[in-house]
N, C-alpha and C positions, 0 to 999 in steps of 0.2 A: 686666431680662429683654429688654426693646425693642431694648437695644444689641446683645445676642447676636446677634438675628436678626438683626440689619444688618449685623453683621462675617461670620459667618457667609454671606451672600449672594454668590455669584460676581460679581466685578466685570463690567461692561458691556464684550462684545468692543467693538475699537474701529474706525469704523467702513471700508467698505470702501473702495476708491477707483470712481471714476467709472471705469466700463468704456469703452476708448478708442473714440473715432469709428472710420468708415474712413480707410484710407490714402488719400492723392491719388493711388494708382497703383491702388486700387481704384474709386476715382471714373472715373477716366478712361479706366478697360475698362468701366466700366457705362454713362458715355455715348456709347461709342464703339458700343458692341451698339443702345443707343436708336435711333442713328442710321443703322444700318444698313438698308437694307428688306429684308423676311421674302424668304426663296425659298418659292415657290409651287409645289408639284408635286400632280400630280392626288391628290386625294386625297376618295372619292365622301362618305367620315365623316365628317371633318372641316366638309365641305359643309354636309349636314345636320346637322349640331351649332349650324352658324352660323344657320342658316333657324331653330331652335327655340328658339336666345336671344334672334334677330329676332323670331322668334312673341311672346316673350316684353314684350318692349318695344311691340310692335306694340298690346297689350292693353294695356299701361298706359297707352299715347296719345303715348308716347316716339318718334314718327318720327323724330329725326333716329337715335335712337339704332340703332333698327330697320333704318334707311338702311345702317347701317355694319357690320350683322352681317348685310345681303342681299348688300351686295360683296367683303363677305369671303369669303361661299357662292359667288360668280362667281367669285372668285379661283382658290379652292380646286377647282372644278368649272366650266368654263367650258360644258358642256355642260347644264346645270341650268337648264332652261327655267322650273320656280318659283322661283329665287333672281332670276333677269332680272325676272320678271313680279312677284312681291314687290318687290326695288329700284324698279321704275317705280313702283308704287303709293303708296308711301313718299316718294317724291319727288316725284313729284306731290301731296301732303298738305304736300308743305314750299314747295311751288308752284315749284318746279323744274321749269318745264316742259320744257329743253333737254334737262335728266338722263334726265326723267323719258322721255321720246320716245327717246333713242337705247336707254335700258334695254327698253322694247317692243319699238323696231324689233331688237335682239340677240333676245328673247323671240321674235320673228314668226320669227327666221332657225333659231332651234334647233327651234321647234314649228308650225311654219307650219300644223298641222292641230289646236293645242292646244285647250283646254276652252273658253280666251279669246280664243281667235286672232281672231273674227269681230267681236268687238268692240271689241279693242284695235287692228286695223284698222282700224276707222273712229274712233278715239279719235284714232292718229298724221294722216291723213288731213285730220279737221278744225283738227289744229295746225298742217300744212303749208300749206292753206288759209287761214290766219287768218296765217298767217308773210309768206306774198309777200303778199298785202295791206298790212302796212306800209311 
C-alpha cells in the first residue's frame, strides 16, 4: 500500500536555473549615473525634507550624518537660513571649526537679523580671534 503512495506522488519539478546577474552594459550605466553629480535647482521641499532627516540623525547623536542632510538642504535652497545654522552646528560637534564658521558666516548673510544672529556673531568673532593668534 506504501508503494502506491509513492508512485502515485508527482515527481519533484526540477530545479530552476540561477536568475542571470546584470549585464556589464548595465553596470557601466549604473556607475556612470554614480558618478555623475546631482543638478541642483531651487527646490523650497526638497529643502525641508533634508533638514527633517537632519533633525533625525541630529537626535540620534549621528552628526556627521546630520552634516550631510543640512548641505543637502543648502543645496537644494541656498536661501535657507536654518539649513546654514543647522550645517554650522553639526560641524562644529564634529569640531570642524573652518566648516563650521563659513556655515554661520552664509547663515549671518541670509539672516543677518536671525533668532541666532547675535550670538553666532560673537561665536565666528572669537574663531577669527583665536585664528590670527596663531
Amino acid at each position: 500500500m506504501l508503494v502506491g503512495l509513492f508512485a502515485a506522488a508527482p515527481a519533484q519539478p526540477p530545479p530552476r536555473p540561477a536568475p542571470e546577474g546584470p549585464r556589464e552594459s548595465e553596470l557601466r550605466e549604473e556607475d556612470e549615473s554614480l558618478s555623475k553629480p546631482s543638478d541642483y535647482v531651487f527646490n523650497p521641499i526638497q529643502a525641508m525634507e533634508e533638514i527633517k532627516v537632519g533633525d533625525f540623525y541630529w537626535k540620534k547623536g549621528s552628526h556627521k550624518a546630520a552634516a550631510l542632510r543640512y548641505l543637502e538642504a543648502t543645496r537644494w535652497n541656498p536661501g535657507l537660513g536654518d539649513a546654514w545654522l543647522k550645517l554650522g552646528e553639526a560641524r562644529e560637534k564634529l569640531k570642524e571649526i573652518d566648516e563650521a564658521r563659513e556655515a554661520y558666516e552664509k547663515y549671518l548673510e541670509v539672516e543677518p537679523d536671525g533668532r541666532k544672529s547675535a550670538s553666532i556673531r560673537r561665536k565666528v568673532e572669537r574663531w577669527e580671534k583665536q585664528a590670527r593668534k596663531k
